[in-house]
N, C-alpha and C positions, 0 to 999 in steps of 0.2 A: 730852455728847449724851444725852438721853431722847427714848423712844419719842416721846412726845407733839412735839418737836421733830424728829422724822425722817417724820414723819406730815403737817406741815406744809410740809417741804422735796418730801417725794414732790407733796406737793399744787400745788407750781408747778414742776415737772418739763418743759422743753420740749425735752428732746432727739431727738427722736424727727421730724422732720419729717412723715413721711407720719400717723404716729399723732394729734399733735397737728390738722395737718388733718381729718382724721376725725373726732376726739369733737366736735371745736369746730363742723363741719359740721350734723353728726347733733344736736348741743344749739340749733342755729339751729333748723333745719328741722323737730324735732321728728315725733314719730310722733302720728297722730290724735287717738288716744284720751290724749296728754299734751298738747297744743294750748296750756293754758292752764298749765301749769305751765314754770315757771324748772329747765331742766335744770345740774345739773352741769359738766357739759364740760371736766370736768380728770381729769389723772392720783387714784385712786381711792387711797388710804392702806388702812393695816389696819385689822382692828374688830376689837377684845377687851381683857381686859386687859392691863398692863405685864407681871406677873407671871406669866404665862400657863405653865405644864405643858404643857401641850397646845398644836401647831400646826396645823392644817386648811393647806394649799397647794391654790388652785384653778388656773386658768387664765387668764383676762385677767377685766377688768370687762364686761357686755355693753352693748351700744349703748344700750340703752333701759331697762335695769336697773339697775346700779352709776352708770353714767356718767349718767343721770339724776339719781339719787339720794344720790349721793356716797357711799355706803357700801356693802360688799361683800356680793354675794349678795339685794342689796335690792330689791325692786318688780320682779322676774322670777319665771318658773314653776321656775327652777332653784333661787334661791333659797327657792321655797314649799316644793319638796320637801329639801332640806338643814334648814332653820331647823325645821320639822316633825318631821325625825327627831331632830334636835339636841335638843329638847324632851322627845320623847319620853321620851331615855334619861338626862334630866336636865341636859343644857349648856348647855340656853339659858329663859331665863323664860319667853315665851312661842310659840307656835310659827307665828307669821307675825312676818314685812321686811318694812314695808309702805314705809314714809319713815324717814330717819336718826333723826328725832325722836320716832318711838311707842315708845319706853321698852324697845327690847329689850335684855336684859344676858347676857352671855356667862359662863358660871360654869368658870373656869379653863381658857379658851379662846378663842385668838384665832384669826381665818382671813385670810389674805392671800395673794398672786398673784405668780408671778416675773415678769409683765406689767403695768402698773398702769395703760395707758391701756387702750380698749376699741379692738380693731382691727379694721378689714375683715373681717366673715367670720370673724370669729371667729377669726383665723389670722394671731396674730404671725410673722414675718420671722424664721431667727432673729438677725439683725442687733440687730433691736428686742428680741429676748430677751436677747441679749448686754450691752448697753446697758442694758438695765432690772438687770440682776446684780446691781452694787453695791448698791442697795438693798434685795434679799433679803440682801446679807452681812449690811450694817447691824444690820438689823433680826435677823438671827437671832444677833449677836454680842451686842446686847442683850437678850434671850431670855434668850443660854445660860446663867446662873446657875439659872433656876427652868425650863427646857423641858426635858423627859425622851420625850416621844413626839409624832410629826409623821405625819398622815392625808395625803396624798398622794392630789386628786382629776383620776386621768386618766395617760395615760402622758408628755403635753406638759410637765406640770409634775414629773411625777418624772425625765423628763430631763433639766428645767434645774434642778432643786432638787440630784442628786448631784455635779454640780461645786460646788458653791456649799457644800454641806457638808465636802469636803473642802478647801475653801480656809477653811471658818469653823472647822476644828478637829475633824474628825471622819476616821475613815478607813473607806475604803469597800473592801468587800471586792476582789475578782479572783479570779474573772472579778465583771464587774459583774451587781449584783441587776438582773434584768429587771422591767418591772411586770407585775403583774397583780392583779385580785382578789381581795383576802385574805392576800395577798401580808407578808409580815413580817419586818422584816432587823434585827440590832444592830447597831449601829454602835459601834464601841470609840471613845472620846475620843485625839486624836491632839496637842493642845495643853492649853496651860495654864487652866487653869477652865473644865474642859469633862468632864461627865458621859456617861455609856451614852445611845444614845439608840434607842430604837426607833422605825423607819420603819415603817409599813401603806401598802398601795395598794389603793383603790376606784375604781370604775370612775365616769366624771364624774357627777356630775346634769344630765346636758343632756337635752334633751328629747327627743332620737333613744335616749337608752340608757333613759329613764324610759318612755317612752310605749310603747315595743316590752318593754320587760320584762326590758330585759337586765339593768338596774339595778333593783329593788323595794328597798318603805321597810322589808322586814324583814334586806336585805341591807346594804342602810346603817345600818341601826343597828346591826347585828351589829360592823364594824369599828368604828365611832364607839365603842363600848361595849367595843371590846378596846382601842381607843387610849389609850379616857381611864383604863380599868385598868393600862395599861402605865405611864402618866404620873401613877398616885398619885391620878387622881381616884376617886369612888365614882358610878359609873352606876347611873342606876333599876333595879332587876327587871326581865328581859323575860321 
C-alpha cells in the first residue's frame, strides 16, 4: 500500500449512502456561480506529500469547495483563509486553492479529514464518521514513519482523530485531552514504529469563527508555526 494508492481507493468510496447521494446531488445541480464547471462529486483524498512531518486534520470536504474541486480546503473561503496563513509561515508555495491544477505544493505537509465525502450541513452522522475511520487509520499508518506533529482543526475532528490514534499506535492520555485553542498534547508511541507525537488544536477556518474574529490569521499562524516546530519543520519569522 502507498499513499498515492489509498488516495485513489478513498477516491471511489461508496459507503456512505446518504453522503454519496449528496455530493453526487450537489455536483449535478451545481451552485450559480460554478454552472459551467465539471464538479468533483466524490469522496475527496488528502493533499500533501508522502513523507509528510506534519498533519493538518480538518472536518469534511465542503459542498462547493473540496467536492468541486477534488482537493482539500480548495475553491472555498475556508480554504482562502488556511492556504494564506500556510504561506505565510512558509508550508505552502503559494497562498491561494483555487483548482487542483494551479501548482500549489505543500512543503512537509499534508492536510486531510476523518470525513472525506462533503455532507449536509456541514454535519457528518457519526455513523458516517465511524465508517469513514479506516481510512484515517490507513493513512496515518502510512504517515507514521516521517509524522512527528498533527494541527487538529475544530473539536469534530479531534474527537474522531483520538480514537483512531490509539488504534494507529499511540496512547492517549486519561482523562482525555479536551480541544481547545492552542491546545498541545504528547502523545507517547504505544506500538511498533511509532514515534512522540505532538497534537495542537485550532479553532476551524470556517467562516462563522473567521468572520466574527473568534479565529484571526495571526492566531492561525501562531499554532501552524508551533506544529511545524514540533514536527522538525523551520517556519518563516513571524
Amino acid at each position: 500500500m502507498s499513499l498515492a494508492l489509498l488516495d485513489r481507493q478513498i477516491a471511489e468510496c461508496r459507503a456512505c449512502p446518504r453522503l454519496v447521494e449528496w455530493r453526487e446531488r450537489v455536483a449535478e445541480e451545481k451552485r450559480a456561480a460554478y454552472r459551467d464547471q465539471t464538479y468533483w462529486g466524490r469522496p475527496v483524498p488528502g493533499f500533501g506529500p508522502a513523507d509528510a512531518a506534519m498533519l493538518v486534520v480538518g472536518l469534511a470536504p465542503a459542498a462547493h469547495g473540496a467536492n468541486r474541486t477534488g482537493r482539500m480546503f480548495t475553491g472555498d473561503r475556508s480554504g482562502d483563509v488556511l492556504y494564506a496563513a500556510m504561506h505565510a509561515v512558509g508550508l505552502a508555495s503559494q497562498p491561494t486553492s483555487v483548482h487542483a491544477r494551479d501548482g500549489l505544493e505543500l512543503y512537509g505537509v499534508r492536510i486531510t479529514a476523518p470525513v472525506h465525502c462533503a455532507p449536509p450541513e456541514n454535519k457528518p452522522t457519526p455513523a458516517e464518521r465511524d465508517t469513514c475511520r479506516s481510512w484515517l487509520e490507513r493513512e496515518l499508518d502510512l504517515l507514521a514513519p516521517t509524522v512527528r506533529s498533527i494541527m487538529v482543526l475544530g473539536g469534530f475532528g479531534w474527537q474522531a482523530l483520538l480514537p483512531v490514534l490509539a488504534g494507529a499506535g499511540w496512547e492517549i492520555p486519561r482523562p482525555r485531552p479536551r480541544f481547545g485553542h492552542g491546545t498541545s498534547v504528547t502523545l507517547s508511541p504505544s506500538g511498533p514504529g511509532r514515534a512522540p507525537l505532538e497534537l495542537f488544536g485550532c479553532y476551524h477556518v470556517s467562516q462563522q469563527n473567521t468572520f466574527t474574529g473568534r479565529l484571526t490569521p495571526a492566531m492561525l499562524e501562531q499554532v501552524l508555526a508551533d506544529a511545524a516546530r514540533a514536527a522538525g519543520l523551520s517556519p518563516a519569522p513571524r
